[in-house]
N, C-alpha and C positions, 0 to 999 in steps of 0.2 A: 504494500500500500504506500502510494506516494501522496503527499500534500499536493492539492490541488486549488489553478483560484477559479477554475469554472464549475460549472454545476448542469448535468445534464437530466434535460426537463422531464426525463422519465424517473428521475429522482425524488422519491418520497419525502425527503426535506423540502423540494422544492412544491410537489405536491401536496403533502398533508402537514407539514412542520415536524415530522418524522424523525427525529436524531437527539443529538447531545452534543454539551457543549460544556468547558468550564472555561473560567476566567482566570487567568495568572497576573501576577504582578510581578512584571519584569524591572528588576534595580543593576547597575552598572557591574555586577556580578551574576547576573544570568535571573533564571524563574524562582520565585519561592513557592517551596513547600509544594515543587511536585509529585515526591510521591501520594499525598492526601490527594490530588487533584486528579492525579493516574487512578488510584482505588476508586474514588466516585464514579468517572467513567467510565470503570470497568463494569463494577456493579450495574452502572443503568445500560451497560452494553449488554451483558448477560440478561438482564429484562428483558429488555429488547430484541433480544438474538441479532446481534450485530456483532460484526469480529472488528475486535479493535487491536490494534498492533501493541506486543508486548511492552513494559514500560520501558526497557531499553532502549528499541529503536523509536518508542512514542518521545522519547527525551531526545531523543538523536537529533529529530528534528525539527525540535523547538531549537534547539542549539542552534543549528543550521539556517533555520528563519533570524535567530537574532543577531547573527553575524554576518549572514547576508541583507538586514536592513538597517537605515542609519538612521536613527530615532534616540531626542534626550528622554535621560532615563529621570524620573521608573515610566514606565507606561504600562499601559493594559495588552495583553497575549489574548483575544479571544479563542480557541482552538473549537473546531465544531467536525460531531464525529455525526455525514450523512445514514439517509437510511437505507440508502442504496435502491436497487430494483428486481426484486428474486426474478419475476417476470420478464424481464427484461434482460436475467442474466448481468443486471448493473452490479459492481461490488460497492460499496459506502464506501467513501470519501473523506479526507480528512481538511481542513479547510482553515485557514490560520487569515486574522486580520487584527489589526492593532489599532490602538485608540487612547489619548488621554485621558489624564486620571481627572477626577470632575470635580472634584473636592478641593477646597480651600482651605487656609491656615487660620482663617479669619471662624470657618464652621468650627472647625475643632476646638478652638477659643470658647465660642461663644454658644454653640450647640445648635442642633437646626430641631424644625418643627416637623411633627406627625400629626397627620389627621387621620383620622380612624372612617375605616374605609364602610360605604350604602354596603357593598358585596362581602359575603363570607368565603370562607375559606374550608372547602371542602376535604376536613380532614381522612374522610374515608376515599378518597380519589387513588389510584396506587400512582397515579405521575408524582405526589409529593414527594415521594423519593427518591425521584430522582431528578437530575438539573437537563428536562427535556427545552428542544427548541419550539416546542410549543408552549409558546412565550405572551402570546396576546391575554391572555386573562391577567398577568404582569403587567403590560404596557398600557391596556386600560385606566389598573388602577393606580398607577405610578402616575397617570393622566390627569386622574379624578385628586392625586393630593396636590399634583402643581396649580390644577384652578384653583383651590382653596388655600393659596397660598405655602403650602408645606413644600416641603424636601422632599417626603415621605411619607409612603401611608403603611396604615396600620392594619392587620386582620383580624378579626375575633374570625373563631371557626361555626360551625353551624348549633354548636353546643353553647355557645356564647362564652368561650374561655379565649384570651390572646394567643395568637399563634405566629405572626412575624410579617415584616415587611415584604413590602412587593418586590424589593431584592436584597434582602439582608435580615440579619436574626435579629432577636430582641430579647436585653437582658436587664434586669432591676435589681439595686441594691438595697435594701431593708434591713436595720439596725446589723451592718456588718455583716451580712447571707448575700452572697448571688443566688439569683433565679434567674433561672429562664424557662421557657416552656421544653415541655419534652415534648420526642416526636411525634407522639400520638395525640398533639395538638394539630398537627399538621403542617408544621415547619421542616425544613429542609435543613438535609441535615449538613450544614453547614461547613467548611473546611475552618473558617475563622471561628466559629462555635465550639469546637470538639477542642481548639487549643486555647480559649481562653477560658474553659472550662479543666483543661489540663493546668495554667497557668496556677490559676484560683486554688487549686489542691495544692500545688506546690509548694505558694503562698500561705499554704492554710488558713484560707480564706472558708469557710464551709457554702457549700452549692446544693442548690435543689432542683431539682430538675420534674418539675409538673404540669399540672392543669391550674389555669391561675384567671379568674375572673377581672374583667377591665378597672373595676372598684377597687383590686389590689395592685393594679398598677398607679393609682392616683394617689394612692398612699405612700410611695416610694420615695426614698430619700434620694437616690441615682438611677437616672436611664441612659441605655446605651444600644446603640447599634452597631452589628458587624458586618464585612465582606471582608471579600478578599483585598477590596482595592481600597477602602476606607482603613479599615484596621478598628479600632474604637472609635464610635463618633456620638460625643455627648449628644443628647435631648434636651431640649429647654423648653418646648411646651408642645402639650396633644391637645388640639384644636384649640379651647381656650384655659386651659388648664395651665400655669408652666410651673417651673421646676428650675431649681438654681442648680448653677454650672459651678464646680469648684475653681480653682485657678489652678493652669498648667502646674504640673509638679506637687500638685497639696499632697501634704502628709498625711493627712485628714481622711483624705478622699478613695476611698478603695478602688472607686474608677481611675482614677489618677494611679494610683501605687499598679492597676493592672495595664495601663496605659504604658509607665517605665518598663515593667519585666515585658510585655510583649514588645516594647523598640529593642530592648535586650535581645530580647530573643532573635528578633532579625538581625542584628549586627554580628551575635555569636554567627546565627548560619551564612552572613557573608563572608566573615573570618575561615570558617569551615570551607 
């Protein structure tokens, strides 16, 4: 399987939004954290019955894209595995395009807004777990929070408990406890989630991982949101609701103290 930049129209991505995809954060020392990124793909390949190239040579040419294009770093890796065409004898495709990061210095400062989205979030769906390029029910509601002013919007699931953003997880601090939703909220299971959730232990920080109704997210002393390309990005208010932002580097601040150990973390894996 070679990367490819065309796409032939008997292709079920191009057809039905058929495939997968994840998102890397490329820094001046290559992708981070592709094995987490490799494993997701896999899994939603094996869903899917799609063969996806081992992570060796799936690494190989990510390498190869970033050193065949000239781009300042970090930027975004999107990699998208098609879904090919049995019928057609088509095999699936692997598909690489790149993009900047969209995020500001000024958000992470100051924290951006969530509005809590008309639509639920259908935690009994099996796409939730995986990161399919049947994406529109995402871009809708990423839609629906820029009218209303936000960054971001917000999911409850059909059960009426929080389940995460239309592209990133969602976590709340309460008298020193991280929460976040588990996946039988219906949240995706996140590459950025699974290690700040690893962090938080290491910290001994204590973590719960549930079903959490909207009423306990208002109660919250810290919110946050993850991806891969944000990293932590404070909350300062859900529709009219807000919530104070500590200041970079507080001691105070659990988000802040998880904030330090995950830039840690990626400067250790650039050193590595």
């Amino acid at each position: 399987m070679f990367p490819t930049e065309t796409l032939s129209s008997d292709d079920r991505l191009a057809l039905f939004g058929y495939g997968l995809f994840e998102t890397l954060l490329i820094t001046e020392v290559g992708p981070l954290f592709v094995d987490m990124h490799w494993h997701r793909m896999n899994k939603g390949a094996k869903f899917l019955r799609l063969n996806l190239p081992d992570k060796t040579e799936w690494v190989k040419w990510i390498h190869r894209f970033i050193e065949e294009t000239s781009s300042p770093y970090p930027y975004a890796l999107r990699i998208t595995l098609s879904g090919g065409s049995p019928l057609a004898e088509l095999p699936s495709q692997l598909l690489f395009h790149k993009r900047a990061i969209p995020y500001t210095p000024v958000q992470y400062t100051q924290g951006i807004r969530l509005h809590r989205l008309s639509t639920l979030r259908n935690e009994l769906s099996p796409l939730v777990s995986i990161k399919s390029t049947n994406y529109l029910e995402n871009i809708l509601a990423k839609e629906e929070a820029l009218l209303k002013g936000a960054e971001e919007g917000l999911w409850l699931n059909t059960k009426g408990y929080i389940s995460e953003g239309t592209m990133s997880n969602l976590f709340f601090i309460k008298n020193s406890t991280l929460f976040t939703p588990a996946l039988t909220s219906g949240c995706l299971p996140g590459t950025r989630r699974q290690i700040i959730l690893d962090i938080a232990r290491l910290q001994q920080i204590p973590t719960c991982e549930g079903l959490y109704p909207f009423s306990d997210l208002l109660l919250a002393d810290e919110i946050f949101m993850t991806n891969a390309l944000m990293g932590i990005m404070p909350v300062r208010q859900i529709d009219d609701f807000p919530f104070l932002i500590a200041p970079l580097s507080s001691k105070k601040s659990e988000m802040r103290k998880l904030e330090v150990a995950y830039h840690d973390l990626i400067n250790k894996h650039r050193l590595n």
